[in-house]
C-alpha positions as a printed NumPy array, in Angstrom:
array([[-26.262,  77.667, -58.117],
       [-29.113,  79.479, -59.564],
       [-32.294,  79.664, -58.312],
       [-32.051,  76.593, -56.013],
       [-30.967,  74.512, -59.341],
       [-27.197,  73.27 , -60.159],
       [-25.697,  75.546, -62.876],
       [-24.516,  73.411, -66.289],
       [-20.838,  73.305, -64.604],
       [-22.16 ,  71.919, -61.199],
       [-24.811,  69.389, -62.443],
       [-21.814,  68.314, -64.817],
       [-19.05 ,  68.139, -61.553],
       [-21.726,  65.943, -59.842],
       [-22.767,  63.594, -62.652],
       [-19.08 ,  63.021, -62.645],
       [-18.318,  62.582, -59.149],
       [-20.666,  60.439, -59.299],
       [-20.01 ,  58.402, -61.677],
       [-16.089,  58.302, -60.958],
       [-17.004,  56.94 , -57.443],
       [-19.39 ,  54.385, -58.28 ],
       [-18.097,  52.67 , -61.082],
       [-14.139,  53.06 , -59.457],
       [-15.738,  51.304, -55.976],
       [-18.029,  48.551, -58.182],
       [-15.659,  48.348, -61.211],
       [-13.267,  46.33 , -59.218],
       [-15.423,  43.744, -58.218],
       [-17.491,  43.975, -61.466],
       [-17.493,  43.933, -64.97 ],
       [-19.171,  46.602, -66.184],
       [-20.124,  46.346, -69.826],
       [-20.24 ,  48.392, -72.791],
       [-24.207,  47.981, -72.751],
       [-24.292,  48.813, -69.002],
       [-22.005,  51.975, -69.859],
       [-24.791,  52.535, -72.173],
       [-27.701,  52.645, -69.783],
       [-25.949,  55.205, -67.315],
       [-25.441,  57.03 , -70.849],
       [-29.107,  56.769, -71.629],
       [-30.011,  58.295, -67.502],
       [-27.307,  60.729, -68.195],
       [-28.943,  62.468, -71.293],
       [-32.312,  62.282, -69.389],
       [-31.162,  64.286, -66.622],
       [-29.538,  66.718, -69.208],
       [-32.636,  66.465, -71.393],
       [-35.067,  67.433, -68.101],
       [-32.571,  70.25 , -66.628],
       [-32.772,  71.656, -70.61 ],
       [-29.128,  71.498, -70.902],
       [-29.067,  69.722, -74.078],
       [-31.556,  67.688, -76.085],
       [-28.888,  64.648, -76.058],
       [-28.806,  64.664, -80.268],
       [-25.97 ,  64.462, -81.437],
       [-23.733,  63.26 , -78.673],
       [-20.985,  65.182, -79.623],
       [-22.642,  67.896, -77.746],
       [-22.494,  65.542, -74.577],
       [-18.993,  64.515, -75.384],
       [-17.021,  66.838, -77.15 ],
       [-14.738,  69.245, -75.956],
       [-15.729,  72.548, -74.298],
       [-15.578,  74.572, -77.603],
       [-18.586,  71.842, -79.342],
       [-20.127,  70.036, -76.679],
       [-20.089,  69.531, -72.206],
       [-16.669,  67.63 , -72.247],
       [-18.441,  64.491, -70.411],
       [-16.234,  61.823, -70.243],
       [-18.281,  58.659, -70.95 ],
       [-19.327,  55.974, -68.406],
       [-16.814,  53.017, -70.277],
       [-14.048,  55.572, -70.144],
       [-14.174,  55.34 , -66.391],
       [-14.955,  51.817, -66.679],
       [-11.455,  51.296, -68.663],
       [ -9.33 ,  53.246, -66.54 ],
       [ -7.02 ,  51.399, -64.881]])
């Protein structure tokens, strides 16, 4: 941490975490759809957008490995995980 505010690597660890736990504790007692996976999506660039980690266009910076992008791994890939 930095100033009181989660580095790039942290606030990416936590979105993460987060999303890992939630959607592996509701995802097997829930569908969760490719348009819901696209609404945590859409929160996910906001928070990136407002911490000025990324202005969320394109996505490949969001998604794509560490040498082009964050390396996110996208709310339907935990969705799909078995």
């Amino acid at each position: 941490m930095t100033g009181g505010l989660l580095s790039e690597e942290h606030t990416a660890k936590t979105i993460s975490l987060a999303l890992s736990g939630i959607i592996g504790y509701y995802g097997r007692a829930a569908i969760i759809t490719w348009e819901d996976a696209v609404k945590i999506e859409e929160a996910r660039v906001e928070v990136l957008r407002s911490k000025g980690i990324t202005n969320g266009k394109p996505r490949a910076a969001i998604y794509g490995d560490r040498q082009s992008g964050l390396q996110h791994e996208h709310a339907y890939a935990y969705a799909t995980r078995d």
